[in-house]
C-alpha positions as CSV (number, residue, x, y, z in Angstrom):
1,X,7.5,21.0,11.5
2,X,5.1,17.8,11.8
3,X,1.7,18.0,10.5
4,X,-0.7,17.0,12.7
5,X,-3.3,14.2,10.9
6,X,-6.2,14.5,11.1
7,X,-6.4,18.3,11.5
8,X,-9.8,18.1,12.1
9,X,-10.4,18.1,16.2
10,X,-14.0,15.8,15.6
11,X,-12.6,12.7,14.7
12,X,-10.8,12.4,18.1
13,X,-14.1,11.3,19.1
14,X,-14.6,8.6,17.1
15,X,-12.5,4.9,17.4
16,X,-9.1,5.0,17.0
17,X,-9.4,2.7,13.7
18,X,-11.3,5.2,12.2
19,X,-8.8,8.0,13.3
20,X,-6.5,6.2,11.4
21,X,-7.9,5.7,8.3
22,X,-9.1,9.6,8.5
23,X,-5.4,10.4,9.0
24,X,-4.2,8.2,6.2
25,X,-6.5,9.9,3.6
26,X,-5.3,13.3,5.0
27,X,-1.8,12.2,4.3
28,X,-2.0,10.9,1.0
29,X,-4.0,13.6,0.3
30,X,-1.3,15.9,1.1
31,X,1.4,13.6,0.2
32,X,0.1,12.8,-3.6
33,X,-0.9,14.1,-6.7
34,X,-4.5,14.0,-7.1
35,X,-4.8,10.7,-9.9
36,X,-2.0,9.3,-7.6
37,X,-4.3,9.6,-4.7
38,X,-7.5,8.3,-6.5
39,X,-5.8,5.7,-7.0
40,X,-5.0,4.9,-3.5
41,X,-8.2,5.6,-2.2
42,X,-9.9,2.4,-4.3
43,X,-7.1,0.7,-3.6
44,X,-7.8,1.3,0.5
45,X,-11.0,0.3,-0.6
46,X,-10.0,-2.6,-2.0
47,X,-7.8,-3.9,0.4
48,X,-9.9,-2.9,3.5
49,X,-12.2,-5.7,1.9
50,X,-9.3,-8.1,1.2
51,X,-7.9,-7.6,4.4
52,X,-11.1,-8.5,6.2
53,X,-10.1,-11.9,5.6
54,X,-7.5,-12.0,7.5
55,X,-8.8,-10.2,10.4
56,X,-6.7,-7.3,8.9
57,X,-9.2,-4.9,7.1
58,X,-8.5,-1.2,9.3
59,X,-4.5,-2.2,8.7
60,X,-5.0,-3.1,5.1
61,X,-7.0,0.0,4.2
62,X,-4.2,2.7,5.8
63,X,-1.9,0.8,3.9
64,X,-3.6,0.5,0.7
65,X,-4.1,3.8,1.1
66,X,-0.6,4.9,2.0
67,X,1.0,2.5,-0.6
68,X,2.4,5.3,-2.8
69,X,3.2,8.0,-0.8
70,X,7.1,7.2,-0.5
71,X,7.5,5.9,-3.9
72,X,6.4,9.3,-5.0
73,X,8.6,11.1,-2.7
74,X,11.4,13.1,-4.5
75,X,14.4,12.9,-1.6
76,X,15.9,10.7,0.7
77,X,16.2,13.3,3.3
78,X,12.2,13.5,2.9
79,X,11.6,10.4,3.1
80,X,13.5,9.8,6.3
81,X,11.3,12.8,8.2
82,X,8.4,11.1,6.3
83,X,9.1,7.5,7.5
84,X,9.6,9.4,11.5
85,X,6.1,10.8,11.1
86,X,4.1,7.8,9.6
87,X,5.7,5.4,12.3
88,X,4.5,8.2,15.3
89,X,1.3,8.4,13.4
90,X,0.5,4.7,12.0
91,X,2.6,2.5,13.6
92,X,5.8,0.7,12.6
93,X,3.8,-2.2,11.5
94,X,1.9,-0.3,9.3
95,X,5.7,1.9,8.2
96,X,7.3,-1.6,7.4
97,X,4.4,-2.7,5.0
98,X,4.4,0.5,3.2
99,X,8.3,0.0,2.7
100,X,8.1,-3.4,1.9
101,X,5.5,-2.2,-1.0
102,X,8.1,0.4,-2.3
103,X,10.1,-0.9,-4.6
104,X,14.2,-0.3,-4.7
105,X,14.8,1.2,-8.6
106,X,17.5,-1.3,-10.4
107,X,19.3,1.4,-11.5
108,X,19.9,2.2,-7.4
109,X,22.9,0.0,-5.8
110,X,20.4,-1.7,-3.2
111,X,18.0,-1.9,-5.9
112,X,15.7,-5.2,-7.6
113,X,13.3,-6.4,-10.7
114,X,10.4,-6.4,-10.8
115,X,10.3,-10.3,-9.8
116,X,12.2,-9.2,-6.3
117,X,10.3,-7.4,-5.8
118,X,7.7,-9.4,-5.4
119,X,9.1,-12.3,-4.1
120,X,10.0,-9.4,-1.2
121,X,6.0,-8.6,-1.1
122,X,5.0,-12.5,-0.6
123,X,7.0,-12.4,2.6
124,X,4.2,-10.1,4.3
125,X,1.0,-11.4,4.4
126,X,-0.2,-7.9,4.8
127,X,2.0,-6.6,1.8
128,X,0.7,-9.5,-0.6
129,X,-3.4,-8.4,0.4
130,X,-2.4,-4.9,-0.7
131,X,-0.2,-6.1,-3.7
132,X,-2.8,-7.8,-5.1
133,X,-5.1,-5.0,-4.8
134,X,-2.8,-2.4,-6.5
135,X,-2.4,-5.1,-9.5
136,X,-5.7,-5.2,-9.8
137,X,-6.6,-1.5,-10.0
138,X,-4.0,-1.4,-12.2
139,X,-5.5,-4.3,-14.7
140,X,-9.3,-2.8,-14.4
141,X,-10.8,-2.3,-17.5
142,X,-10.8,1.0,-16.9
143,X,-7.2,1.7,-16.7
144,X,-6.6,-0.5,-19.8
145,X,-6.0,2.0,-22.4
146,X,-3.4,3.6,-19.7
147,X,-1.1,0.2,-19.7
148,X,1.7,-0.7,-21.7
149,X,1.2,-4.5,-22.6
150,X,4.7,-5.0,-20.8
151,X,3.4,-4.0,-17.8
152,X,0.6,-5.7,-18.1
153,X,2.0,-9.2,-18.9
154,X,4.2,-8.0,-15.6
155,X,1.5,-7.5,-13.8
156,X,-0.6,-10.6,-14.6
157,X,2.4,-13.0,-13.4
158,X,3.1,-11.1,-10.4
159,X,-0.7,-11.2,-9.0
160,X,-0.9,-15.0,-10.0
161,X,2.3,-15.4,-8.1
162,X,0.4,-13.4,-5.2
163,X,-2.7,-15.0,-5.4
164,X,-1.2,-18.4,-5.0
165,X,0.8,-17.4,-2.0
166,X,-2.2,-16.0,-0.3
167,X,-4.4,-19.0,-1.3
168,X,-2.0,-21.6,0.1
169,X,-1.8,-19.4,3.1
170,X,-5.3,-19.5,3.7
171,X,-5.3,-23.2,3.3
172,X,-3.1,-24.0,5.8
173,X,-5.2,-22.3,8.2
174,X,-8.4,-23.5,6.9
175,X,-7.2,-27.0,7.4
């Protein structure tokens, strides 16, 4: 049975934007463990800033904050219903950037490195903006002690490889 999000019958009255984002924190919420959902709340925080720039911020935020929620999903049968019920709720636009952000495992026949990956994520506009947000909250001080140095040498060439993208991207249409 589908969950309705939000739950709560007030926020109909607000603006749709804001209906979104109050669903998206509902679903992670119920979606993700709760450091796993920290996590993508300051990275919706993040990326609604980011994605101001673009003229994207509402979209940036749901996805930021709904970046996780199928990597962290056990089945593929779950993830199908859960794909179903973020597309009727979100959007496909907003569905298709949360799958580009999911990475395939290598170990799976369809799957890719880390620098696929990526090189998958540049292709969105929308996906880099929230990319580079993740990285970020990953490489905060605060997380430090959390990081293998693997990861973070990972990390640090990925959101250069981001950053630049982005940069030249905004260049062209400052020009």
């Amino acid at each position: 049975m589908t969950k309705n999000y939000p739950s709560h019958n007030w926020i109909t009255h607000y603006p749709k934007p804001y209906q979104m984002i109050a669903a998206a924190i509902e679903y992670a919420e119920h979606h993700l463990d709760d450091s796993t959902f920290r996590h993508s709340m300051r990275i919706g925080a993040l990326a609604s800033d980011a994605g101001d720039s673009i003229g994207r911020g509402v979209e940036a935020m749901v996805v930021g904050i709904l970046h996780d929620v199928i990597k962290d999903s056990v089945s593929c049968a779950k993830v199908e219903d859960m794909l179903k019920e973020m597309s009727n709720l979100f959007g496909q636009t907003i569905v298709d950037t949360v799958i580009i952000l999911t990475r395939r495992p290598p170990s799976k026949p369809d799957g890719e490195t880390y620098s696929e990956y990526i090189g998958r994520v540049l292709e969105s506009e929308l996906a880099s903006v929230v990319k580079c947000c993740d990285i970020k909250d990953h490489l905060a001080e605060e997380n430090a002690a959390t990081l293998l140095s693997s990861l973070r040498a990972r990390y640090e060439i990925a959101l250069d490889r981001l950053q630049e993208s982005l940069d030249a991207r905004w260049n062209e249409v400052n020009v």
